[in-house]
ROZANU-848167 format. One line per field, with one value per residue: residue number from 1; residue in three letters; x negated, y, z negated of N, C-alpha, C in turn. Coordinates in steps of 0.02 Angstrom, whole numbers, padded with zeros to 5 digits. Last residue first. Layout:
<rs>
resi = [NUM	...]
resn = [ala	...]
n.px = [X	...]
n.py = [Y	...]
n.pz = [Z	...]
ca.px = [X	...]
ca.py = [Y	...]
ca.pz = [Z	...]
c.px = [X	...]
c.py = [Y	...]
c.pz = [Z	...]
</rs>
This chain:
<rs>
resi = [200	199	198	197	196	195	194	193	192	191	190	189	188	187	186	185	184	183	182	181	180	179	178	177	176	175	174	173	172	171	170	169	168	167	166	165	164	163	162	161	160	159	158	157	156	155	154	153	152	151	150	149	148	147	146	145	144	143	142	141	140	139	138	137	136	135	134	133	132	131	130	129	128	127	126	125	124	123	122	121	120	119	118	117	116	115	114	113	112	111	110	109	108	107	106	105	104	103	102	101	100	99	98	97	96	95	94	93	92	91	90	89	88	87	86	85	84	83	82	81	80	79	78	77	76	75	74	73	72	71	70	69	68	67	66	65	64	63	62	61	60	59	58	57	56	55	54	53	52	51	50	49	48	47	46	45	44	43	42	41	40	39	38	37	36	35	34	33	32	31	30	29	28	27	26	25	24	23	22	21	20	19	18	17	16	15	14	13	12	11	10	9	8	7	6	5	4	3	2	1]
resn = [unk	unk	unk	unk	unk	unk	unk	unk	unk	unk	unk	unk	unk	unk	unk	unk	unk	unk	unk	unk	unk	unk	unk	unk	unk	unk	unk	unk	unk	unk	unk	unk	unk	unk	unk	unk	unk	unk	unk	unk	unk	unk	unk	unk	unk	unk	unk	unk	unk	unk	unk	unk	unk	unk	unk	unk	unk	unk	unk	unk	unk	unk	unk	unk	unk	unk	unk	unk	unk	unk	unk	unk	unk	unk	unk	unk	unk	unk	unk	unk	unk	unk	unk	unk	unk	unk	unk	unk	unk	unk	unk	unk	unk	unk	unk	unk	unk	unk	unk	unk	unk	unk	unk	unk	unk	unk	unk	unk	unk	unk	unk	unk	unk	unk	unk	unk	unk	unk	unk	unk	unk	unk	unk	unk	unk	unk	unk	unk	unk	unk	unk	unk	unk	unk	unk	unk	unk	unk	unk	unk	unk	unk	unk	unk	unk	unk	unk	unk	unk	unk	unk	unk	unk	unk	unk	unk	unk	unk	unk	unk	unk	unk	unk	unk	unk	unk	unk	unk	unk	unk	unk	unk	unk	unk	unk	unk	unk	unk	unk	unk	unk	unk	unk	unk	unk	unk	unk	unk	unk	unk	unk	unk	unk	unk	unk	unk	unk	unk	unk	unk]
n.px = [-01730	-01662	-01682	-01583	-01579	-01621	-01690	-01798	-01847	-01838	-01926	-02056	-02065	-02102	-02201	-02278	-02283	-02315	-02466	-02509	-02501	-02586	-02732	-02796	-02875	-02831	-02740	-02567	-02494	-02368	-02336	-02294	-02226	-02107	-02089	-02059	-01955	-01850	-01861	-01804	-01688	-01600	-01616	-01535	-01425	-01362	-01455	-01501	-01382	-01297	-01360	-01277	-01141	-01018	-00967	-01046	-01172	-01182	-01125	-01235	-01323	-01288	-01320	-01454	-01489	-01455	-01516	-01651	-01642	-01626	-01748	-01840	-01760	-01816	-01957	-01968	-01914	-01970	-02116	-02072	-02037	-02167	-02299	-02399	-02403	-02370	-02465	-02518	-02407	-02419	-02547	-02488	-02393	-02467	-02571	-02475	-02376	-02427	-02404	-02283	-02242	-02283	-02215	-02092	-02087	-02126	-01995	-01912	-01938	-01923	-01771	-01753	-01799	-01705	-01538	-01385	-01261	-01233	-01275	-01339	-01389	-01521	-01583	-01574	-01637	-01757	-01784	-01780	-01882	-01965	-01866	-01866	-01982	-02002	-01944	-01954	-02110	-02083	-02001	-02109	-02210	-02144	-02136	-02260	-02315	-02139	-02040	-02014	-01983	-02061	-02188	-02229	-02232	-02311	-02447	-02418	-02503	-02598	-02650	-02733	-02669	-02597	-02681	-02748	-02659	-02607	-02764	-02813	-02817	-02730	-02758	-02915	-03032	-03039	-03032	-02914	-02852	-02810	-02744	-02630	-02613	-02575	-02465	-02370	-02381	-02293	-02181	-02143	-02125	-02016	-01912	-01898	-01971	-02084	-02118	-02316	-02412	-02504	-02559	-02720]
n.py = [-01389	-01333	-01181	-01109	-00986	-00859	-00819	-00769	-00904	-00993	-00943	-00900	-01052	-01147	-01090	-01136	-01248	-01272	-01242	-01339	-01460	-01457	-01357	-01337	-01390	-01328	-01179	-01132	-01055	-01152	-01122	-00976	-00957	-01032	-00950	-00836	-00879	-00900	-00757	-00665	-00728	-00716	-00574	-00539	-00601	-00534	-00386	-00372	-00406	-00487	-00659	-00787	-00838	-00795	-00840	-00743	-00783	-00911	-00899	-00799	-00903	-00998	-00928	-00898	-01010	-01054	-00937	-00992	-01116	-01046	-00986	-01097	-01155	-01028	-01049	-01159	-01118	-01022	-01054	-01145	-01061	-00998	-01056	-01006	-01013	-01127	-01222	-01199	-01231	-01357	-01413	-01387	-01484	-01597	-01576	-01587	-01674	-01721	-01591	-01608	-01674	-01619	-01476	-01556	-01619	-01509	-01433	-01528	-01520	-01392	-01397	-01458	-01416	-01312	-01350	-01340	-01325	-01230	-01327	-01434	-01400	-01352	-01459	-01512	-01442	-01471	-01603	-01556	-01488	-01582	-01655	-01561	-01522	-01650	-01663	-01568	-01588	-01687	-01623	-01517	-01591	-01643	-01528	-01489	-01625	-01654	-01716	-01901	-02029	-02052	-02008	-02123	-02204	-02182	-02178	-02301	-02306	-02311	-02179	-02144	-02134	-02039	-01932	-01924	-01875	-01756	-01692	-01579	-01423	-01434	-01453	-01423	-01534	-01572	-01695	-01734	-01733	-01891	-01906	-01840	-01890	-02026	-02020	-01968	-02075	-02174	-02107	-02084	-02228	-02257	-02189	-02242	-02388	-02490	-02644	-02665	-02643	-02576	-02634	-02577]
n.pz = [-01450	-01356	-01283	-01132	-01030	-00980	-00876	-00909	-00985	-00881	-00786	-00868	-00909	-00825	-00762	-00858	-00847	-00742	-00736	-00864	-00774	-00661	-00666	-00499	-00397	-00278	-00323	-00299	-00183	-00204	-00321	-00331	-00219	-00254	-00398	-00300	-00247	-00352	-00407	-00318	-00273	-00398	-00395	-00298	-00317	-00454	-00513	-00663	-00801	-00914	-00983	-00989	-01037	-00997	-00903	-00791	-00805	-00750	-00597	-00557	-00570	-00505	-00377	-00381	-00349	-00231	-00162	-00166	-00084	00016	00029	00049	00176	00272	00273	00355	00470	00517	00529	00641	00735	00763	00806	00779	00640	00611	00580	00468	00389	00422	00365	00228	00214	00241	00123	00009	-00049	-00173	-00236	-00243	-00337	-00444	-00432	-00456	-00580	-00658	-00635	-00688	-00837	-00859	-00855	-00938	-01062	-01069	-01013	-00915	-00947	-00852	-00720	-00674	-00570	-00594	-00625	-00473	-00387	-00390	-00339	-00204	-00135	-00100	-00025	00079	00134	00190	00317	00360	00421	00479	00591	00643	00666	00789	00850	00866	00975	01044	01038	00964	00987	01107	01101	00989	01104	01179	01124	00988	00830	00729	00679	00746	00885	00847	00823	00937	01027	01001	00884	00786	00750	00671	00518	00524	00397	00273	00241	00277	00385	00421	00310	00334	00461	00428	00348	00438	00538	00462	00441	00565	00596	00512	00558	00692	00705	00836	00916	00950	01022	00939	00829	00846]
ca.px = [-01765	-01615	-01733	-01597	-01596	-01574	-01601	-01753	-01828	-01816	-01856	-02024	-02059	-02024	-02129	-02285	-02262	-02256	-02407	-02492	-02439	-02523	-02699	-02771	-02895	-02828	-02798	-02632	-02560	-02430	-02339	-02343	-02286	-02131	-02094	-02112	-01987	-01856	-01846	-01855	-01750	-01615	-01654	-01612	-01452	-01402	-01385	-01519	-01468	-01307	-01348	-01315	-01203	-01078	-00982	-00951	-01133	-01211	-01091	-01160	-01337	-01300	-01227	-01393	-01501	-01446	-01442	-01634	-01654	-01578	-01689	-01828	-01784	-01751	-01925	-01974	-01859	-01910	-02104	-02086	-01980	-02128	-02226	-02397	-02431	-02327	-02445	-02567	-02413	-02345	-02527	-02544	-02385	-02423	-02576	-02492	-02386	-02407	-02501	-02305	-02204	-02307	-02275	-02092	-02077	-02179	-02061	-01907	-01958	-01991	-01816	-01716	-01816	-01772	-01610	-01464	-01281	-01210	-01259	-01309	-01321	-01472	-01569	-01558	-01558	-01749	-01809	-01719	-01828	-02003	-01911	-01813	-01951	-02052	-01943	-01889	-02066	-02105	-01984	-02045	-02227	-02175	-02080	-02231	-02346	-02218	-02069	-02043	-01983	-01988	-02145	-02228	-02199	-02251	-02413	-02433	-02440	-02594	-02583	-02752	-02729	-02575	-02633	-02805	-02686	-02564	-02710	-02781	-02870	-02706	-02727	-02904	-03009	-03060	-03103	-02946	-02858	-02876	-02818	-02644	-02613	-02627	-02527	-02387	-02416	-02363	-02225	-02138	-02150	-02078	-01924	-01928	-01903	-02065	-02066	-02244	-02341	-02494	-02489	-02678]
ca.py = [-01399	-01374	-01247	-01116	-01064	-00877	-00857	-00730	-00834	-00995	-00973	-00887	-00995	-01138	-01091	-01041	-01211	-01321	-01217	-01281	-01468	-01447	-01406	-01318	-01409	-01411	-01225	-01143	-01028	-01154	-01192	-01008	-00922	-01063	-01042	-00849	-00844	-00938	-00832	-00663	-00730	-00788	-00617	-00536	-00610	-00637	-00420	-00357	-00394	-00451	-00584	-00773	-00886	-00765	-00883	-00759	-00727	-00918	-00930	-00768	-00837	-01005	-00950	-00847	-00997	-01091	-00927	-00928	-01130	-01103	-00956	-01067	-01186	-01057	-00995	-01144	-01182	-01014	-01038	-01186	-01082	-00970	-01099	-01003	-00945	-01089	-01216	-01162	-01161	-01333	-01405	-01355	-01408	-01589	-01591	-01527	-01668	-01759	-01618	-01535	-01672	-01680	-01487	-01510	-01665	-01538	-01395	-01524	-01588	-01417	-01351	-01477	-01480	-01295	-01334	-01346	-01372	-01213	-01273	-01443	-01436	-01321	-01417	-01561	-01457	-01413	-01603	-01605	-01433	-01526	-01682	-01621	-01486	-01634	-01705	-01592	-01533	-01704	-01670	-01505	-01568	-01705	-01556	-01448	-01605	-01629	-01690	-01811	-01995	-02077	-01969	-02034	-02244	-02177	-02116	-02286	-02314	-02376	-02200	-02158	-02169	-02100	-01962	-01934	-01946	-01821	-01695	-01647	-01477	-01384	-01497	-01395	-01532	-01499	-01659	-01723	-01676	-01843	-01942	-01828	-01821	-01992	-02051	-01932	-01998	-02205	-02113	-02041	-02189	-02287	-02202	-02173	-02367	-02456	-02564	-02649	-02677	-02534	-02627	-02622]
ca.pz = [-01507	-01413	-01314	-01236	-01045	-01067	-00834	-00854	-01017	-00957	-00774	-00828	-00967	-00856	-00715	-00847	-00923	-00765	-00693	-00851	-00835	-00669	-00710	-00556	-00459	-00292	-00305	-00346	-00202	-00137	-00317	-00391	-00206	-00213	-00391	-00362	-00211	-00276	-00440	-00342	-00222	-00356	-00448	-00293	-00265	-00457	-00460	-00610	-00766	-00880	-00989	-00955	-01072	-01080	-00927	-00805	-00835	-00808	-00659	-00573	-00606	-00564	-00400	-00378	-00412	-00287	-00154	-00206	-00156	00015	00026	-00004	00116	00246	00233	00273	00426	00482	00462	00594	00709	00723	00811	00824	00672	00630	00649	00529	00403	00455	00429	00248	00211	00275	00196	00020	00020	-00131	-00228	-00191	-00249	-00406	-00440	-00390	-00529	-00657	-00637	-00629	-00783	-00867	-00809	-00885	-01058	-01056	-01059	-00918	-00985	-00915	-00742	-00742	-00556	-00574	-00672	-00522	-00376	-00431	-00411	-00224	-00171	-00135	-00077	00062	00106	00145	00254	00332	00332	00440	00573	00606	00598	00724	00847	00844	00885	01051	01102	00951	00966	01102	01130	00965	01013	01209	01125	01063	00869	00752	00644	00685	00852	00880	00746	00893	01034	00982	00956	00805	00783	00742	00580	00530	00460	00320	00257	00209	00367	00465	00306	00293	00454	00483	00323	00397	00561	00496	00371	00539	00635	00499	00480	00666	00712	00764	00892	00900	01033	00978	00821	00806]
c.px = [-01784	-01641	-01688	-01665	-01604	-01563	-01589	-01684	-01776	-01787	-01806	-01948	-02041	-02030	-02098	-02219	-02236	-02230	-02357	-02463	-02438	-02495	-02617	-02734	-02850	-02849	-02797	-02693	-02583	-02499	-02404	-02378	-02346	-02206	-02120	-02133	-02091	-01934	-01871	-01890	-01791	-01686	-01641	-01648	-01530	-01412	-01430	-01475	-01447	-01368	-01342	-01317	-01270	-01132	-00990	-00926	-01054	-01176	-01082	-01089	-01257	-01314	-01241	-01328	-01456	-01419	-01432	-01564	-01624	-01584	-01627	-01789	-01790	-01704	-01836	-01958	-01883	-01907	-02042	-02083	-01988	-02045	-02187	-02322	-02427	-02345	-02405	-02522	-02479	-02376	-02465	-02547	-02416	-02388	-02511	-02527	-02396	-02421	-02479	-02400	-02252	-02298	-02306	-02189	-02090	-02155	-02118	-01952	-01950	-01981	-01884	-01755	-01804	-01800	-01669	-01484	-01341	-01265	-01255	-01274	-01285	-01408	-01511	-01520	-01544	-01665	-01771	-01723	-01769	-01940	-01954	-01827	-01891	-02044	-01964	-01915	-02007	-02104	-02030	-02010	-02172	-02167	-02096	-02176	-02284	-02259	-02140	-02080	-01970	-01950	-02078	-02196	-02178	-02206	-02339	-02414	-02448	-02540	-02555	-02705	-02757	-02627	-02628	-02760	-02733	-02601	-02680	-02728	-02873	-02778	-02713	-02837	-02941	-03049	-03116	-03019	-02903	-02883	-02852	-02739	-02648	-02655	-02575	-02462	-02393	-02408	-02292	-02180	-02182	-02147	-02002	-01934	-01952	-02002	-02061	-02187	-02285	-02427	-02466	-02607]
c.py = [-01339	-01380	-01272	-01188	-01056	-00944	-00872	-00785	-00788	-00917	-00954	-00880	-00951	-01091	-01083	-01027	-01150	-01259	-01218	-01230	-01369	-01438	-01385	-01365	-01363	-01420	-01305	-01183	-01079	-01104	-01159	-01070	-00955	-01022	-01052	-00903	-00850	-00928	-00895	-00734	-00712	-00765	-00668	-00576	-00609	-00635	-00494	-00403	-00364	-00435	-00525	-00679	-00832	-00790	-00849	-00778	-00725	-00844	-00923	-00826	-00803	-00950	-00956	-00872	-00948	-01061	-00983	-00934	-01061	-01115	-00979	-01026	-01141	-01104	-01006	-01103	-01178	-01069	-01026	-01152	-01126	-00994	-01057	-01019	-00951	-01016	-01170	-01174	-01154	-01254	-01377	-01341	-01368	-01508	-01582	-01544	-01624	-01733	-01678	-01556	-01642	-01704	-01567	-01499	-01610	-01594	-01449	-01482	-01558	-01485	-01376	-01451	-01484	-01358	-01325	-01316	-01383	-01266	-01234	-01392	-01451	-01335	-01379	-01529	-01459	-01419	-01511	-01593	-01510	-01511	-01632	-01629	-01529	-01591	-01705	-01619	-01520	-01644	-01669	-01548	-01529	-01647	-01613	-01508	-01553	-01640	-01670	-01787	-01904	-02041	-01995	-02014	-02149	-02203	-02126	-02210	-02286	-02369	-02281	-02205	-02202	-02143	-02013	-01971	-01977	-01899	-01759	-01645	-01544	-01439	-01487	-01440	-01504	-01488	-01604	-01700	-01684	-01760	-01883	-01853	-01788	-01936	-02018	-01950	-01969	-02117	-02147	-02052	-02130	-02270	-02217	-02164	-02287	-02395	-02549	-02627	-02660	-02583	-02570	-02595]
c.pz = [-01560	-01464	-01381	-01220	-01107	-01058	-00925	-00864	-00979	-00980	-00834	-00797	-00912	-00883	-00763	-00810	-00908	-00815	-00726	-00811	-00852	-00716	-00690	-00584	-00515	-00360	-00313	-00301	-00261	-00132	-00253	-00361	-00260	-00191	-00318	-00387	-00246	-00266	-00406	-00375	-00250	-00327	-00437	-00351	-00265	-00385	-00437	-00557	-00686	-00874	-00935	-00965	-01049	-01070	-01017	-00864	-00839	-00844	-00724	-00606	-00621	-00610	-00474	-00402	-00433	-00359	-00216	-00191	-00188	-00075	00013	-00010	00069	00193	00219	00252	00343	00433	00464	00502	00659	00690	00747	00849	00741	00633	00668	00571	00434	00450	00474	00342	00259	00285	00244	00120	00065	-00047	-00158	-00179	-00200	-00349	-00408	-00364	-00460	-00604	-00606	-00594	-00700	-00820	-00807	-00832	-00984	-01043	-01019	-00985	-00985	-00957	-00828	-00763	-00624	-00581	-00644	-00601	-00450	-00415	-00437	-00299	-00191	-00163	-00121	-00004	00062	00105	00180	00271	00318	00383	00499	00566	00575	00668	00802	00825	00837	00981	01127	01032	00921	01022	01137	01026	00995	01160	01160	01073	00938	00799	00670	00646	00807	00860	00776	00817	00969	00974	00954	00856	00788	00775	00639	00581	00484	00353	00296	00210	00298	00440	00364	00257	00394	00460	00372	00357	00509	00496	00404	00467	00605	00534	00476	00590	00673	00755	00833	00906	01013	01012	00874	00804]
</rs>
């Protein structure tokens, strides 16, 4: 079905994420899908995916753009308030990163089996969260310039510690852990290390 079609890469790209994400729900090890089997699934020709993407590696780069995109947009958000973040600010963007992240744990999941082999796949993530710890860092050497923020430990490493711990909390919980509790333990965490106030 819809092997005619043109489909534009927007749509390409959310067809083989659905794929990816149905042919893995049972375990299934995404290294053990071959182009033909997402093409397949996903209703699109393999000459729809090689207009495209060069290879699988080159889809599941594409697709933890995207994915990273959207995991780290929700933590911009507190951030950008600088001075003016709360604790309120931090908790939503806790629990929007958390929902981001059940979203598109399949897609994760398959970027880090692939990049035991495709080492440019764990840069781009690791670059992502380093992208996030330098965030936090400016906000750190704002938040003290400022008063608001107490002298500590130099805002590089306590960005990457910060960074680092949000992204080890989120991709180690289990499918069955209660989010709203993650949520809590992030912000208290955040909160406390970075003197975030509670208005309330």
């Amino acid at each position: 079905m819809g092997q005619g079609k043109a489909y534009g890469e927007d749509e390409v790209r959310a067809l083989l994420r659905e794929a990816l994400v149905a042919l893995t729900a049972d375990g299934t090890p995404a290294g053990d899908l071959s182009v033909g089997r997402l093409c397949t699934h996903a209703g699109i020709s393999r000459s729809t995916f090689y207009k495209y993407f060069e290879d699988r590696p080159a889809m599941l780069h594409a697709l933890s753009a995207d994915t990273l995109h959207r995991l780290y947009a929700a933590q911009r958000s507190w951030l950008a308030r600088g001075a003016q973040a709360t604790r309120a600010d931090v908790r939503a963007s806790m629990a929007a990163l958390l929902q981001a992240y059940t979203g598109e744990r399949a897609v994760l999941r398959a970027t880090a089996d692939a990049a035991t082999t495709e080492p440019s796949l764990a840069a781009a993530y690791t670059s992502a969260v380093q992208d996030y710890a330098r965030a936090i860092a400016r906000f750190v050497r704002a938040g003290r310039t400022a008063g608001a923020i107490p002298d500590g430990p130099p805002a590089a490493e306590t960005g990457a510690a910060l960074a680092w711990m949000t992204e080890r909390t989120v991709a180690t919980a289990p499918p069955d852990a209660d989010p709203a509790a993650l949520a809590d333990a992030l912000t208290h965490v955040l909160t406390a290390t970075l003197a975030i106030p509670d208005p309330t």
